[in-house]
C-alpha positions in Angstrom: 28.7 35.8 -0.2 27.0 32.6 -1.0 29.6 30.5 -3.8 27.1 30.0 -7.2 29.3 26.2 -7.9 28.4 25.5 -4.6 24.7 26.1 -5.0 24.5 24.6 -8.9 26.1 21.6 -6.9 23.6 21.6 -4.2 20.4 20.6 -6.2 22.0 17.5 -7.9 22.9 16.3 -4.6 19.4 17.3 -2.9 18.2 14.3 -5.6 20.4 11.8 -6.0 17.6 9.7 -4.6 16.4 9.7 -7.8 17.9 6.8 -9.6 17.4 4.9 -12.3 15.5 2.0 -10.4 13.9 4.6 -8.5 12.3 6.0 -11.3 11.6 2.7 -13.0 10.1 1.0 -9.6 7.8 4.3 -9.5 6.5 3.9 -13.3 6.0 -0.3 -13.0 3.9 0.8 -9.5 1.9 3.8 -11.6 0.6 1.2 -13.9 -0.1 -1.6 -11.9 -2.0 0.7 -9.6 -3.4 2.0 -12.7 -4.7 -1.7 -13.6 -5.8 -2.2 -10.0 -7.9 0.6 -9.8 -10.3 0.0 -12.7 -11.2 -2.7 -10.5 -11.1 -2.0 -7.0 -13.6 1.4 -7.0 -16.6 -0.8 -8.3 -15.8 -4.1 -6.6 -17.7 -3.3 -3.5 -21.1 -2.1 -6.0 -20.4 -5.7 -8.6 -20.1 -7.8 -5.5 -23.4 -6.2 -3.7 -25.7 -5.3 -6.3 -24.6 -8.3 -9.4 -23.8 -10.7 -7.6 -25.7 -10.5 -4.5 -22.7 -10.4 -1.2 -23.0 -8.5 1.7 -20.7 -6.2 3.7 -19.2 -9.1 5.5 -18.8 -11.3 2.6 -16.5 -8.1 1.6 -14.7 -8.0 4.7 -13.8 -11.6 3.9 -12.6 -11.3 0.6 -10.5 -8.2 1.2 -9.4 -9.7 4.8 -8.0 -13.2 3.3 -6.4 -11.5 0.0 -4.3 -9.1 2.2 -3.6 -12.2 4.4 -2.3 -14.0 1.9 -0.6 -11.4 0.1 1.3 -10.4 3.6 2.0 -13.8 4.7 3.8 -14.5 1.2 5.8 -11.1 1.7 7.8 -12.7 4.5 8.6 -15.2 2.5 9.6 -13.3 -0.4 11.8 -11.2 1.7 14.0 -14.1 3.3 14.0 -15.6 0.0 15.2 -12.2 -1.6 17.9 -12.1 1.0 18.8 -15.7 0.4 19.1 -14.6 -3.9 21.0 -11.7 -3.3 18.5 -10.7 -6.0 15.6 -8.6 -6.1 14.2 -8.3 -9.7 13.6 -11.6 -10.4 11.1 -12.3 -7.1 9.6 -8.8 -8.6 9.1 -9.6 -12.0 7.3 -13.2 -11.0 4.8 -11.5 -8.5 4.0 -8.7 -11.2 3.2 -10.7 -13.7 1.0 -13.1 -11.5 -1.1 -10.2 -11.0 -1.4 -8.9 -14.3 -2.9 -11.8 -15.7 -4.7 -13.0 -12.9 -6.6 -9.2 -12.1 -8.7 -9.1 -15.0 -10.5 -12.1 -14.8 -13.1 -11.0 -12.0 -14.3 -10.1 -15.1 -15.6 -14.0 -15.5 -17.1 -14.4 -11.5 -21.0 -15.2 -12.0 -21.0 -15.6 -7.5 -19.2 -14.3 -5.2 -16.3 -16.8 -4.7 -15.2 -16.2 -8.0 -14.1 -12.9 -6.7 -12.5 -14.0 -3.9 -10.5 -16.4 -6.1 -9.6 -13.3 -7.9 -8.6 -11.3 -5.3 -6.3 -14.1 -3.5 -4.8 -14.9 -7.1 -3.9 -11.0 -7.3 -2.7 -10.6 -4.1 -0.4 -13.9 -4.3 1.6 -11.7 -6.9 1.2 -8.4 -4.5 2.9 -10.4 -1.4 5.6 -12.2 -4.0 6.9 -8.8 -5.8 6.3 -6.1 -2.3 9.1 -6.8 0.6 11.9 -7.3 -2.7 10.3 -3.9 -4.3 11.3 -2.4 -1.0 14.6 -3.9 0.0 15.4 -2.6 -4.2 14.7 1.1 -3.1 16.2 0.8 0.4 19.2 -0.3 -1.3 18.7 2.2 -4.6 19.8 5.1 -2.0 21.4 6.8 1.3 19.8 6.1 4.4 19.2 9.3 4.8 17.5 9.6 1.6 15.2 6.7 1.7 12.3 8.7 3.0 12.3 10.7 -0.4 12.5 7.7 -2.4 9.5 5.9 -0.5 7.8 9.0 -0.8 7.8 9.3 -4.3 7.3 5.6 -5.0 4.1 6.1 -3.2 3.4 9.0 -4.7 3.6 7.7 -8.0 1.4 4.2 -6.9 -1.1 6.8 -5.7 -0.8 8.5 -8.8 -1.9 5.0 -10.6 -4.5 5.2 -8.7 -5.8 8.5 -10.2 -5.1 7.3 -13.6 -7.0 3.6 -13.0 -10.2 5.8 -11.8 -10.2 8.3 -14.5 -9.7 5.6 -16.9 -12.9 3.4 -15.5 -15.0 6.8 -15.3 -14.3 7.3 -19.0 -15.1 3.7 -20.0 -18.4 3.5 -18.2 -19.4 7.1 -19.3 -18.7 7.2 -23.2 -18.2 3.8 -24.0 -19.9 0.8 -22.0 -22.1 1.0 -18.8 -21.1 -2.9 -18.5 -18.3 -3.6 -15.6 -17.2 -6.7 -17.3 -15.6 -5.4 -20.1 -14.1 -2.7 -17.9 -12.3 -5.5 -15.9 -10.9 -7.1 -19.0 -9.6 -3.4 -20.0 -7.5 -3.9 -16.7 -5.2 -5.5 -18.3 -3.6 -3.4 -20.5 -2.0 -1.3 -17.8 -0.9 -5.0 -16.0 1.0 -5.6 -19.0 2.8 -2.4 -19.4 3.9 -2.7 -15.7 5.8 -6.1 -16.8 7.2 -4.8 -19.7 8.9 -1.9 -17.4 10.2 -4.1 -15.1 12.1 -5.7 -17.4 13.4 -2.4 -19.6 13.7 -0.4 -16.9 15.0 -2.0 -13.5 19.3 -3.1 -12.9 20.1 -4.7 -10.6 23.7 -5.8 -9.2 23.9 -8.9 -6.9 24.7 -7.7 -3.2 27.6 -8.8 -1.9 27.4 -10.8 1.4 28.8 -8.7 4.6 31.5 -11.3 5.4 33.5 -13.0 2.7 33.1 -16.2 4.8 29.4 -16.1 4.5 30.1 -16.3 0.6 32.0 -19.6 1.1 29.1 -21.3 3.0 26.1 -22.2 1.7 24.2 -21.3 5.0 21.5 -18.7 4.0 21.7 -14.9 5.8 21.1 -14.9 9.6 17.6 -13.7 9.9 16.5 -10.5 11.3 16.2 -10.5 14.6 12.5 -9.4 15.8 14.0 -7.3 18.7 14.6 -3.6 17.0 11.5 -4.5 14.6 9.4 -5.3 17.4 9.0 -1.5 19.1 7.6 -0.4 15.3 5.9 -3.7 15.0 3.6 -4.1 18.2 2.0 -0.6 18.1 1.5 -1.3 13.7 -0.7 -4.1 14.7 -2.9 -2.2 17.1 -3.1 0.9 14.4 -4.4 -1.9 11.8 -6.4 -3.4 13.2 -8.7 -0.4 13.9 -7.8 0.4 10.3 -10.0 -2.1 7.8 -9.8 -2.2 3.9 -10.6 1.1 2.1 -13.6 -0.6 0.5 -15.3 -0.1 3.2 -15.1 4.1 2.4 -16.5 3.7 -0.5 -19.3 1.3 0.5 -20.1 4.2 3.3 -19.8 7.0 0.5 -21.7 4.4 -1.7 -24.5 4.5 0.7 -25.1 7.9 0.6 -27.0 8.3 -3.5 -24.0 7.8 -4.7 -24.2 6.7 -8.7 -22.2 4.2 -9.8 -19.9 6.7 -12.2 -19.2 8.8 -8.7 -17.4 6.6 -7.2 -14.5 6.1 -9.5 -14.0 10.1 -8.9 -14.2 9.8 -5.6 -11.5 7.4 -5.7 -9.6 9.7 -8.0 -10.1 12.5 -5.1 -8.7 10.1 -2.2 -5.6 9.0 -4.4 -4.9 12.9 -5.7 -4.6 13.9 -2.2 -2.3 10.7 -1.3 0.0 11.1 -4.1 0.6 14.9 -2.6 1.0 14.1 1.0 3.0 11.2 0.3 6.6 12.8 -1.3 6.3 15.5 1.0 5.6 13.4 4.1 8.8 11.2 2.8 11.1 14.0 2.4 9.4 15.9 5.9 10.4 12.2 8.0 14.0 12.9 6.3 13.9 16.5 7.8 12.2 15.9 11.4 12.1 12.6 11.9 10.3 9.2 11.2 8.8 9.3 14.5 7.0 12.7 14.1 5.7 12.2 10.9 4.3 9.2 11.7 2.6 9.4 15.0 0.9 13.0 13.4 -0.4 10.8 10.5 -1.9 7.9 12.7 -3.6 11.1 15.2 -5.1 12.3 12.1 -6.8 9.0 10.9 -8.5 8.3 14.2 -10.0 11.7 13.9 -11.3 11.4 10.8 -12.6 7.6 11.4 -14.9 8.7 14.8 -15.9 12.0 12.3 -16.8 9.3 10.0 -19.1 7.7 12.8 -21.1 10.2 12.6 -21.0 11.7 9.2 -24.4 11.5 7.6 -25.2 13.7 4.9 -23.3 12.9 1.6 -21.4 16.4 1.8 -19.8 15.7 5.0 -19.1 11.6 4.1 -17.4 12.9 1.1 -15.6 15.5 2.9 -14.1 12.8 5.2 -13.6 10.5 2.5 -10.9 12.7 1.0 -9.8 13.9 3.9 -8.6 10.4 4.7 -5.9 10.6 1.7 -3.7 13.4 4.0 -3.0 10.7 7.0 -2.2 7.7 4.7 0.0 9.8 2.5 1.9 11.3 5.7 2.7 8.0 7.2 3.2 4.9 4.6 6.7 6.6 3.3 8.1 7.1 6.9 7.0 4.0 7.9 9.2 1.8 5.6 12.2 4.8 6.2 11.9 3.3 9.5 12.0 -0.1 8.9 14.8 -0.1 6.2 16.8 1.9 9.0 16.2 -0.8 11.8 16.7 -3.7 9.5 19.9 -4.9 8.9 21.5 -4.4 5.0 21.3 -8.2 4.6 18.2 -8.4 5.7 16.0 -5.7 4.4 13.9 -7.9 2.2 12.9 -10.2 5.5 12.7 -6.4 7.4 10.1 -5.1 4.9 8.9 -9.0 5.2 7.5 -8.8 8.6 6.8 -5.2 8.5 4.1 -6.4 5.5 3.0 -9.3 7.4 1.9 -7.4 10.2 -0.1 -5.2 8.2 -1.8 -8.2 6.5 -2.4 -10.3 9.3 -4.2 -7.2 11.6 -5.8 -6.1 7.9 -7.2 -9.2 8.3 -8.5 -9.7 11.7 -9.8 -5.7 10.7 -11.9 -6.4 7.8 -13.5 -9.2 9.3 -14.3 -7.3 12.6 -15.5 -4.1 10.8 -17.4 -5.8 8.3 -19.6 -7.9 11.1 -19.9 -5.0 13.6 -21.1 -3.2 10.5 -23.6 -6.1 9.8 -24.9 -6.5 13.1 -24.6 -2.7 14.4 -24.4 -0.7 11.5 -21.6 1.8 10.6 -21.5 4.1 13.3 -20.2 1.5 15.4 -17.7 0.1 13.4 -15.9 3.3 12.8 -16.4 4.1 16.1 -14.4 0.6 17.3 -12.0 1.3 14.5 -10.8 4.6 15.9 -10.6 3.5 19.6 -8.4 0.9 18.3 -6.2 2.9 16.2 -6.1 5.1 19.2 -4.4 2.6 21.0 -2.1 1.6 18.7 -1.0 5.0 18.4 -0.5 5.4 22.5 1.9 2.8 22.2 4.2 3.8 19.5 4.6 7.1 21.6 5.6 5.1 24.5 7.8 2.6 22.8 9.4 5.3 20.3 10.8 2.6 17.7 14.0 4.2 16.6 14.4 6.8 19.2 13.7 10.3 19.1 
């Protein structure tokens, strides 16, 4: 017979994961992605149709604001590692993009915008690699998949809310997307404000009393166990461009302007599911699986997208896009908090993000002139082929192990 104390017990410890900062890090990501996403559905329309860009002008902007943002999240890792501290580095890049987010609201050309974006993503790169090394150090290693999980899940779940929020403002209230991108910051400001109510943090100790006594910084993290995770990432990007590129494909299909924001709300509904469950599932079986079954499925759906034409189907696809990104962005950083070193998550998470940026970037530029010069088709066609190499490799370098 089964002991009743010892199953009352058992739940408890199935979620100790879910700490304090856990939950707090998951609220301050709910409402920035909530002030991001009153924004980002109806860039791609306000930079075509207002103020007269093109698909590679988006590639651009989207291409050097994740560059930026990733290069910065290297930095921002050593230096969390040097601090001992987390919050702080948090709390600075946060607020940067709080207050800088809402003022696409002011761009009259198209360089206003990227200013924006850069601006914004300057705070994303500050605040992300010490956001991570917080949660990787908030729980077990064996539990981290979990807590990624349902940190994404819950910046996924801003990304419903942001939506739902512009689709209300532009339906009852004001068809004009300028005072919509002001509204973006109310959500900005509420993230800041939980930050600082919400998040503890105590200083780590060095590893080695000695290290204490110098004033040398932490050794950085070597590139060696990073690198078998690292080199197939940057194929898998690269064939992987900015999301705005979905919705100027759905966008193309009679879309109206209010669609889109539900669309969004769709995609981000089904990423907020898959990614808890594909957290806690890379905890069960393994980062490895998990992952290489999400990257499979999103080279699938982008040669489907290739040749996708009626509006049903694009839609379809569109959606169906949430269930691979959900799977894999949890056990991804599982991975990479396990082959960092504890001194040297935040420079870990650093180069994990910088890879992401940097291919993002080469991605968005490439996808956004093949799309230019050979229309769509191609350039989801060249974006899977790509992916499809990057996943190839993973399976033969197996980061991790089994």
């Amino acid at each position: 017979m089964s002991d009743p104390a010892a199953c009352t017990a058992a739940a408890p410890a199935r979620r100790a994961w879910l700490t304090r900062n856990v939950i707090a890090v998951g609220v301050v990501s709910l409402l920035t992605d909530a002030s991001s996403e009153m924004v980002l559905p109806l860039l791609p329309a306000f930079l075509t149709t207002v103020l007269g860009g093109g698909a590679a002008y988006l590639g651009w902007i989207e291409g050097l604001a994740d560059a930026v943002a990733s290069a910065l999240k290297l930095v921002s890792g050593r230096w969390a590692d040097r601090l001992g501290r987390n919050r702080p580095i948090m709390l600075l890049g946060y607020t940067i993009s709080s207050v800088a987010r809402p003022f696409v609201a002011v761009a009259q050309v198209p360089w206003h915008v990227l200013a924006v974006r850069v601006t914004d993503r300057t705070g994303k790169g500050l605040r992300s690699s010490p956001r991570d090394s917080l949660l990787a150090h908030a729980v077990a290693p064996e539990q981290r998949g979990a807590a990624f999980g349902f940190h994404r899940a819950m910046d996924h779940a801003g990304a419903v809310v942001g939506p739902t929020l512009a689709f209300l403002v532009l339906r009852y209230w004001t068809s004009d997307l300028r005072h919509l991108f002001w509204l973006s910051a109310i959500p900005g400001t509420l993230a800041v404000l939980a930050i600082v109510a919400g998040i503890r943090e105590d200083e780590l100790p060095p590893a080695d009393p000695r290290a204490a006594a110098s004033a040398s910084p932490p050794a950085p993290v070597g590139l060696g166990k990073l690198m078998p995770l690292l080199a197939p990432l940057a194929a898998y990007t690269l064939g992987n461009s900015s999301e705005t590129f979905l919705l100027l494909k759905a966008g193309t299909q009679s879309a109206s302007l209010t669609s889109l924001p539900l669309l969004w709300i769709g995609l981000h509904v089904i990423k907020s599911a898959c990614s808890f469950r594909g957290g806690v599932l890379s905890d069960r079986i393994g980062r490895m699986r998990v992952i290489s079954a999400g990257w499979a499925l999103h080279v699938v759906i982008y040669a489907a997208l290739a040749f996708a034409t009626s509006r049903g189907w694009v839609w379809a696809l569109f959606l169906a896009y949430g269930v691979p990104a959900g799977l894999s962005e949890a056990a991804e950083k599982a991975l990479v908090s396990s082959l960092a070193p504890k001194r040297g998550q935040g420079a870990g998470f650093g180069w994990y993000h910088l890879t992401l940026g940097m291919s993002a970037l080469l991605a968005s530029v490439l996808f956004g002139a093949l799309w230019d010069a050979f229309g769509p088709r191609a350039a989801f066609l060249a974006g899977a082929a790509v992916s499809s190499l990057g996943l190839g490799l993973l399976l033969i370098l197996r980061p991790g192990g089994r």
